[in-house]
C-alpha positions in Angstrom: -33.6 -65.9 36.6 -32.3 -62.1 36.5 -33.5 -59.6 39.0 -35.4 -57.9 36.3 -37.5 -60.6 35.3 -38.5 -61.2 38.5 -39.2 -57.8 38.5 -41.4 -58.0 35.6 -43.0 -61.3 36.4 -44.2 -59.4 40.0 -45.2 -56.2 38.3 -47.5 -58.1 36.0 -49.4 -60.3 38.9 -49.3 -56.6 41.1 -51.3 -55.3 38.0 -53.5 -58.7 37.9 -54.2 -58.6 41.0 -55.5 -55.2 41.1 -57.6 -54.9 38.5 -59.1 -58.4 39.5 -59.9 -56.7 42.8 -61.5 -53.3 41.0 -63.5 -55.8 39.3 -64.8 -57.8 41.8 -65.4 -54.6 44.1 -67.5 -53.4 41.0 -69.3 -57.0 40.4 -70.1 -57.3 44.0 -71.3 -53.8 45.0 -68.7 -52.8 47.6 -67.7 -50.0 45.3 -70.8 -48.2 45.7 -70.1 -47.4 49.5 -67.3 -44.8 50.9 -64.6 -47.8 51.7 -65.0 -50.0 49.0 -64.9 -46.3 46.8 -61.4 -45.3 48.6 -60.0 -49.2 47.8 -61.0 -49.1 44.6 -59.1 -45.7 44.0 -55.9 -47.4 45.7 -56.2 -50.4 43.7 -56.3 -48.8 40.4 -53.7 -46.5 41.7 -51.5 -49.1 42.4 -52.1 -50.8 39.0 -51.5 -48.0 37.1 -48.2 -47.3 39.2 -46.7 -50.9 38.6 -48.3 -50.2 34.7 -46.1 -47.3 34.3 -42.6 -49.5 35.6 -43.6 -52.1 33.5 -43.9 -50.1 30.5 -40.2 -48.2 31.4 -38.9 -51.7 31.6 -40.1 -52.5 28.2 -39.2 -49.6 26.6 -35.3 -49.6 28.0 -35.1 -53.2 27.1 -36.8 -52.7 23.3 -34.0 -49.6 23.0 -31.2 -52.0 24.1 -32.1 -54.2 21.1 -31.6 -51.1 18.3 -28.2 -50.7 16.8 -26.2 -47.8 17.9 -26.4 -44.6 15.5 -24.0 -43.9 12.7 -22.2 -41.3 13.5 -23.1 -38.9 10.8 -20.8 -36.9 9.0 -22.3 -33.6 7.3 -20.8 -31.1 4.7 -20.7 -27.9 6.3 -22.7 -25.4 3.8 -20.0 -22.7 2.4 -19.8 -19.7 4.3 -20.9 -21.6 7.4 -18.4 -20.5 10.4 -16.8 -23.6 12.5 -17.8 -24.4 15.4 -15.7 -22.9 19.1 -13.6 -25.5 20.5 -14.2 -26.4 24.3 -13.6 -23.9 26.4 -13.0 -21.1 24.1 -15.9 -18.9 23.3 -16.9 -18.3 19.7 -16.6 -15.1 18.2 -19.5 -12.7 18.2 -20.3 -9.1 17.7 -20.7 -6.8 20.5 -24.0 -6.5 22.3 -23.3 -2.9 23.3 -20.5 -0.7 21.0 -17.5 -0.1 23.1 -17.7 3.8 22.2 -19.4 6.1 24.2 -21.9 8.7 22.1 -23.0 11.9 23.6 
């Protein structure tokens, strides 16, 4: 088995076992007191953290599956300047004019 579906396959019981203990702190009462309050807020905490990985890990592994891009080609419209080369700055007008008015 790869190290990322053991990853998943943990994630998921992390997040079971989580929100099977919010529930049962909720079913049985504990909730309703200051330390079962505070492990409820952690438990949920940690579900939604381990939530969030597993959901990264599905999307990088559902874009892995798309085709690459064509590279598109486009008709430049005419009139339309070309594009600087690297490393050599495009032609603009001035900001300021060079000569001096007084």
């Amino acid at each position: 088995m790869s190290d990322r579906a053991f990853l998943f396959i943990f994630s998921c019981a992390v997040i079971l076992a989580s929100v099977g203990a919010s529930i049962w702190l909720v079913v049985t009462g504990q909730a309703a007191y200051v330390d079962g309050l505070f492990l409820l807020l952690m438990c949920l905490s940690v579900a939604f953290a381990f939530g969030l990985y597993v959901m990264f890990m599905i999307r990088r592994a559902l874009e892995s599956l798309e085709p690459p891009a064509a590279a598109k080609t486009t008709k430049s419209a005419p009139g339309a300047q070309p594009k600087a080369a690297a490393g050599i700055p495009a032609k603009t007008a001035p900001l300021v004019s060079a000569e001096k008015t007084e």
